[in-house]
N, C-alpha and C positions, 0 to 999 in steps of 0.2 A: 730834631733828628733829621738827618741827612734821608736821603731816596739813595735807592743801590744806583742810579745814574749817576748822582752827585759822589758818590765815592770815587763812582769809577771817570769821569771827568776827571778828579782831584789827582787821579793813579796816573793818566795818562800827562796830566798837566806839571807833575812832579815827576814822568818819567821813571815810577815806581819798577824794579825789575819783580817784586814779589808775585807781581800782578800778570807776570809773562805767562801763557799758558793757562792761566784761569778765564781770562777773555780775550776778545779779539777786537779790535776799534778800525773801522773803514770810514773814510772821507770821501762824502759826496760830491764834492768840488773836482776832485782828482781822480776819482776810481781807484784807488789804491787801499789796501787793509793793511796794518801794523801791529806789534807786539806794543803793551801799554811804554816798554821802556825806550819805543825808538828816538833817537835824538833828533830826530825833523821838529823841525818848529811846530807847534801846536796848535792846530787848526781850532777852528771858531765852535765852539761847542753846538751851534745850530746846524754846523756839517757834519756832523760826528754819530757814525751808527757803532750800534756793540752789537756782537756777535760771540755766541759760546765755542764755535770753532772754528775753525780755515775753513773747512770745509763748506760752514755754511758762508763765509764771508764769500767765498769763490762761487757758491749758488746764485750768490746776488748778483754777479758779474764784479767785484771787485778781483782785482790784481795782488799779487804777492809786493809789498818793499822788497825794493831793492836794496836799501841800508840796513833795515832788520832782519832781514829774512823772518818774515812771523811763523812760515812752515818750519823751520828746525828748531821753533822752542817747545822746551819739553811741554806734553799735554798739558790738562789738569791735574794736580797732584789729586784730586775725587774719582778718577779711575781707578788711583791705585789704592782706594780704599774702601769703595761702597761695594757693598754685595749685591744690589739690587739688580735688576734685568739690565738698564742703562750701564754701569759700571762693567757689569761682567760682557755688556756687546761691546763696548770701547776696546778690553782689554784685548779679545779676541780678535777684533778688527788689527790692533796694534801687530798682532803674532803673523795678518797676514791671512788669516781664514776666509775671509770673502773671495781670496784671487783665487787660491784653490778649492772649494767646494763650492763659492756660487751662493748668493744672499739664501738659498733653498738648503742648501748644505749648514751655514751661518744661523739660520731660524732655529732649526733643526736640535741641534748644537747647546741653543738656549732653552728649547723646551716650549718653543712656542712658535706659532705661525708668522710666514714672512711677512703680511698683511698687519698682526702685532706688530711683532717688532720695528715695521716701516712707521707706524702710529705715532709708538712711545719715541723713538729718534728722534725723529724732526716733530713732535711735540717740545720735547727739551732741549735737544741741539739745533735745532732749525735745519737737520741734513740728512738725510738717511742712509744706510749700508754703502749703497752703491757711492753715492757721495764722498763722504767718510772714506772710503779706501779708494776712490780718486784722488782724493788729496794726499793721501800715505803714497799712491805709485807716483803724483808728480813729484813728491820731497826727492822720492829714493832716485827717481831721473836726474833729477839736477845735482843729486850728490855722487851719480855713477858720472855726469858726466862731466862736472865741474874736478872729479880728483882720481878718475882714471883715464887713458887712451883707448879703451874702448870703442869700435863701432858702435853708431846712431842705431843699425838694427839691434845689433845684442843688448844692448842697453834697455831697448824699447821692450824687450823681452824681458830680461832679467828684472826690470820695477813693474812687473804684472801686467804690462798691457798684449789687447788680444790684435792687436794689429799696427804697424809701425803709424799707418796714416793715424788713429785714434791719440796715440801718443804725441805726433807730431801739433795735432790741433788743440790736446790737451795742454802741451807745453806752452804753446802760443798763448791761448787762454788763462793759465795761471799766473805767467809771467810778462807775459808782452814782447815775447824773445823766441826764435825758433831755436829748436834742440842748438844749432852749431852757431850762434848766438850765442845760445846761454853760455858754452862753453868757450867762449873767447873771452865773456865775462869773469871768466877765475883766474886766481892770481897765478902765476908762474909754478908752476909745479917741482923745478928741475931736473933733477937726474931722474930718471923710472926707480920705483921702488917696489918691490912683491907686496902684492895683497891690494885691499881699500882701507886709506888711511881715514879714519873717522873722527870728529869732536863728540864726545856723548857727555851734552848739555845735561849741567844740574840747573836746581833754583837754589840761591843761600849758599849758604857756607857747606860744606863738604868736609867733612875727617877721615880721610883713605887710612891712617894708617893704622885702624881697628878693623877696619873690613880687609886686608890687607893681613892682617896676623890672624883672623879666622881662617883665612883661606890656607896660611902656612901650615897651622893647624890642623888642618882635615883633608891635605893636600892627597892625592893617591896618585902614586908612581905607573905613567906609561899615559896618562890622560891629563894632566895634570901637574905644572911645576912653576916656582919663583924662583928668580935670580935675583939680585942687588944685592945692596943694603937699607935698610929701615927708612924711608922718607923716597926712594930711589930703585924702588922695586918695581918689574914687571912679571905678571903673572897671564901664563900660556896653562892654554886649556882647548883638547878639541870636543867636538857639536856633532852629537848624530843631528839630521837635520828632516824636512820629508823631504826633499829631494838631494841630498848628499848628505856629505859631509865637510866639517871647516874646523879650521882651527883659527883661534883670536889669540889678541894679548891686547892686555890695558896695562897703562903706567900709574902707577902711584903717585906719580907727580901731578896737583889738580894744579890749575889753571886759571886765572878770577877772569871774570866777564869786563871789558875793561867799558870806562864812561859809565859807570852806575858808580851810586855813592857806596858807601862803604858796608853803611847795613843793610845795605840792598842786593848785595854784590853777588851774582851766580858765578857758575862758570862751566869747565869741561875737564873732562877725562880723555887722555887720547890712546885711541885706540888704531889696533888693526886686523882686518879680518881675511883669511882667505878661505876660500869658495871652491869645493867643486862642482857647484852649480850656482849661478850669481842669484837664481830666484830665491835663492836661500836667505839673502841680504836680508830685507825687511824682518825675518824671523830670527837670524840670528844677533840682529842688532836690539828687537825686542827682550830677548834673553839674556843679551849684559845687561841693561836698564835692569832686568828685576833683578837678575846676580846684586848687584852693587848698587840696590835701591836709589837708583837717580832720581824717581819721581813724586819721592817722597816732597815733602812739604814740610823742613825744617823748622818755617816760623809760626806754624799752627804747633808743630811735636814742642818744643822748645818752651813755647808760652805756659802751653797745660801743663808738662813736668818740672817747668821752671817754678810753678807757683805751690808748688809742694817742699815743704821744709828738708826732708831726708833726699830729696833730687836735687832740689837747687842749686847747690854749688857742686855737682858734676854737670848737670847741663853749662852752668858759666866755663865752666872748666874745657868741654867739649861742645861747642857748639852744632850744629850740625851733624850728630851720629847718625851713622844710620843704620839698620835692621837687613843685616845681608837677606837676598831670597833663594834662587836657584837657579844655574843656566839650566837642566834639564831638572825639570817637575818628579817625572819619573823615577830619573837615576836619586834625585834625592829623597825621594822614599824610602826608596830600596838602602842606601846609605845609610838612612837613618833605622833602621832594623838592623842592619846588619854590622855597623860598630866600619872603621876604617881599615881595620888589618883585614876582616873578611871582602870590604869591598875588594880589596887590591888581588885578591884571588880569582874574585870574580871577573875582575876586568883579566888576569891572567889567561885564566880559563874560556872565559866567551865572550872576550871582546872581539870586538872585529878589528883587525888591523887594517891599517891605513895603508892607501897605494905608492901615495908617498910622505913616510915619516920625516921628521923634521926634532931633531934633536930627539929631547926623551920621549918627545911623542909620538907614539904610534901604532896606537889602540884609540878605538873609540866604547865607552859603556855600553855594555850588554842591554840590550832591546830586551825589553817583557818575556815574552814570546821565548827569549832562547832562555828562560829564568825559571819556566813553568814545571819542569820537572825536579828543581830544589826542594826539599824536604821543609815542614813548618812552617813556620810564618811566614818565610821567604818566598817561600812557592804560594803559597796561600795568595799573597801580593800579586808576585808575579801574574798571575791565572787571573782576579780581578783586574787586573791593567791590561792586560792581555785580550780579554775579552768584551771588557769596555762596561763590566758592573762597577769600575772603579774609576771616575775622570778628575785628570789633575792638571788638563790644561788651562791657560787664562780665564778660561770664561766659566769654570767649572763652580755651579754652588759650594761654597766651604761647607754649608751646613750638612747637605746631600754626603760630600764627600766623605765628613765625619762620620755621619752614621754607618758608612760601609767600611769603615777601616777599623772602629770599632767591634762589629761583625766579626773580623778574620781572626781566628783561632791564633791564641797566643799573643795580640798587638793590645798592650796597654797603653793609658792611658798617656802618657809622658809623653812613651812615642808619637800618638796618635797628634798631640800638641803641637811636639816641635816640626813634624809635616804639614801642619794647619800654616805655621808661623815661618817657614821657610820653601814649603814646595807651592804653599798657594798664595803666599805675601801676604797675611792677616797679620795687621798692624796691632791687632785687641788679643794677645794670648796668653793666659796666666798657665805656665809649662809645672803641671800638678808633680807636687813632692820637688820641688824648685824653691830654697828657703829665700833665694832671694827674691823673688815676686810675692812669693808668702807672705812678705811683710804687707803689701798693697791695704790700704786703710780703704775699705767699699772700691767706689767708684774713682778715687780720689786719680789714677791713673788713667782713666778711661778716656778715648780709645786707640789710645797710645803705650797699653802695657809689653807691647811686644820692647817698644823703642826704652822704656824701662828696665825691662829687665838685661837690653844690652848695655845700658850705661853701668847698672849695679856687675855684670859680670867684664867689662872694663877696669872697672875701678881696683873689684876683688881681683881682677889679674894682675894692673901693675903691681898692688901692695905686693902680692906673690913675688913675681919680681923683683921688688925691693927688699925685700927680707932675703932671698937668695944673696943677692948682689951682695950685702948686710955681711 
């Protein structure tokens, strides 16, 4: 049996892409840290350190690649699946919470002391809080200012930093490049274009266009809308945000990661986002990622459902599915109680409009708060969210959450599932009185029944469709 060195040697030596975001490989020769798939020649495995994050790679003093970029590959797909302390500080970190409340605020959050929480980090990451979303504000720098015109001050502002000079030394530091440096380093932009144009890195194969006829599906008018056709679709959606609001859109069309081999192969979704406040970036960019489960971990899901007989040949069939989650946590609670025809009342009723609409959009979902005077369940919700007996942000316990939602007068069981499995990303959820997970043999799904019962409710849709078409 191999040593987890020798694997990961082996990943970086075959330029594995699966291995992107699970570790991180610095060269002591060069100061330089990489993603396992970078195509640089492969340093001498006696110069070769591993590292669980950028972050910690950049504590060391190593530098960003410049051929890989190792900061823009998606995390660990273990963030988006562990419940434990570690998992739920990553996610949160992801959403952006350290810049605004402050590693005191961030502790808090988790249920535990900042002196904790600094423990367990850089026990298992080698990096802690403040670390960690150091290397989230340098990515977000170099991507405001490698793909918009933006001033060096707004910039330095909008990716969380508390002063241009900290920024400026930051950038030096991660990259070996100053801020207008970095940006002479990006390709040709051309004509100006509205918004931040983004890549939102997958790992593996990607199938948009089931995540894509969900969202058709549950669409609600003034917040929410697709245009195309099927393979060619873009979907707009605005973001209450904390400090604004924004409206996005992502393409249906994925993208492959080119120079990996084939079963290796990631890629992107492209997107676009605009801001009326850019510190909103890092959070609203965190919230397509769980919208459209980017950080899912395909060839772990794939393996386990692939070797069960009644999945098998849908996973062959569908490589890469994924398990939508939710741009606002919140609004998909509330959504999921309240059925689609009453959301769209809702947003009629107490949405906030928008300063300036932009086609059909222009409303944003009703905030808790303006929800609390609904009658039953709905207000029941409302008031818990409201008040903060009820938390459904990234970092939020599922199990905690559960028992409070369970609690509210009127919310069964079903419900209470399908907010587990879409407002909090829980990849393990059997959706009770659900015949199609019903079938589930023990563990035999385990803990990947969420990604199960999308493929079984795939599958039972095309036939549906075919029998129409029929």
């Amino acid at each position: 049996m191999g040593t987890e060195e020798d694997t990961r040697y082996e990943a970086v030596r075959s330029r594995d892409a699966r291995f992107d975001g699970e570790f991180f490989f610095a060269v002591r020769t060069t100061g330089i840290y990489c993603r396992p798939s970078c195509p640089a020649v492969t340093p001498k495995r006696q110069n070769v350190r591993y590292y669980a994050t950028a972050a910690a790679a950049q504590s060391s003093g190593f530098r960003a690649c410049r051929r890989c970029r190792p900061d823009a590959v998606p995390g660990s797909a273990a963030w988006n699946v562990r419940a434990d302390v570690v998992g739920r500080a990553m996610r949160l970190i992801g959403d952006g919470i350290v810049d605004r409340e402050g590693v005191g605020g961030f502790a808090t959050r988790l249920g535990y002391s900042a002196r904790q929480v600094q423990r367990q980090l850089t026990a298992e990451l080698g990096a802690g809080p403040v670390a960690l979303a150091r290397a989230q504000r340098a990515h977000t720098a170099r991507l405001l200012l490698q793909t918009t015109p933006l001033p060096v001050t707004e910039i330095a502002f909008a990716a969380g930093f508390a002063s241009v000079r900290q920024f400026n030394d930051t950038v030096r530091e991660v990259y070996a490049r100053t801020p207008t440096e970095l940006r002479a380093d990006a390709p040709e932009r051309g004509r100006a274009v509205a918004g931040i144009p983004l890549r939102l890195a997958h790992r593996g194969p990607y199938r948009a266009g089931p995540v894509f006829d969900d969202l058709a599906r549950e669409r609600v008018d003034g917040i929410e809308e697709l245009t195309g056709e099927p393979g060619a679709r873009v979907f707009r959606r605005t973001l209450r945000l904390p400090y604004g609001t924004g409206i996005v859109s992502v393409d249906e069309a994925a993208h492959e990661q080119p120079g990996t081999r084939a079963e290796h192969r990631g890629g992107w979704l492209d997107a676009r986002i605009h801001l009326t406040d850019l510190r909103d970036l890092t959070t609203a960019v965190g919230r397509l990622r769980r919208l459209f489960d980017l950080d899912a971990d395909p060839y772990a899901i794939d393996e386990r459902l692939g070797a069960d007989p009644e999945l098998a040949p849908l996973v062959a069939a569908r490589p890469g599915l994924r398990s939508p989650g939710a741009a606002d946590a919140e609004e998909c609670a509330v959504r999921a109680v309240v059925g689609p025809g009453e959301a769209a009342r809702l947003v009629e009723r107490y949405g906030k409009r928008l300063d300036a609409p932009c086609g059909g959009l222009d409303r944003v979902f009703p905030a808790p708060d303006a929800l609390v005077d609904e009658d039953g369940t709905l207000g029941a919700l409302a008031r818990a969210l409201a008040d903060g007996t009820l938390r459904l942000d990234p970092g939020a316990d599922r199990d905690d959450a559960e028992v409070v939602l369970r609690a509210l007068p009127g919310m069964d069981a079903r419900t209470v599932a399908l907010i587990r499995m879409r407002a909090l990303g829980d990849p393990d959820v059997a959706v009770p009185g659900d015949d199609l997970t019903g079938r589930a043999r023990g563990d035999a799904w385990r803990p990947w029944r969420s990604y199960a019962r999308q493929h079984l409710l795939v599958e039972s849709s095309q036939k549906e469709s075919g029998k129409h078409r029929d």
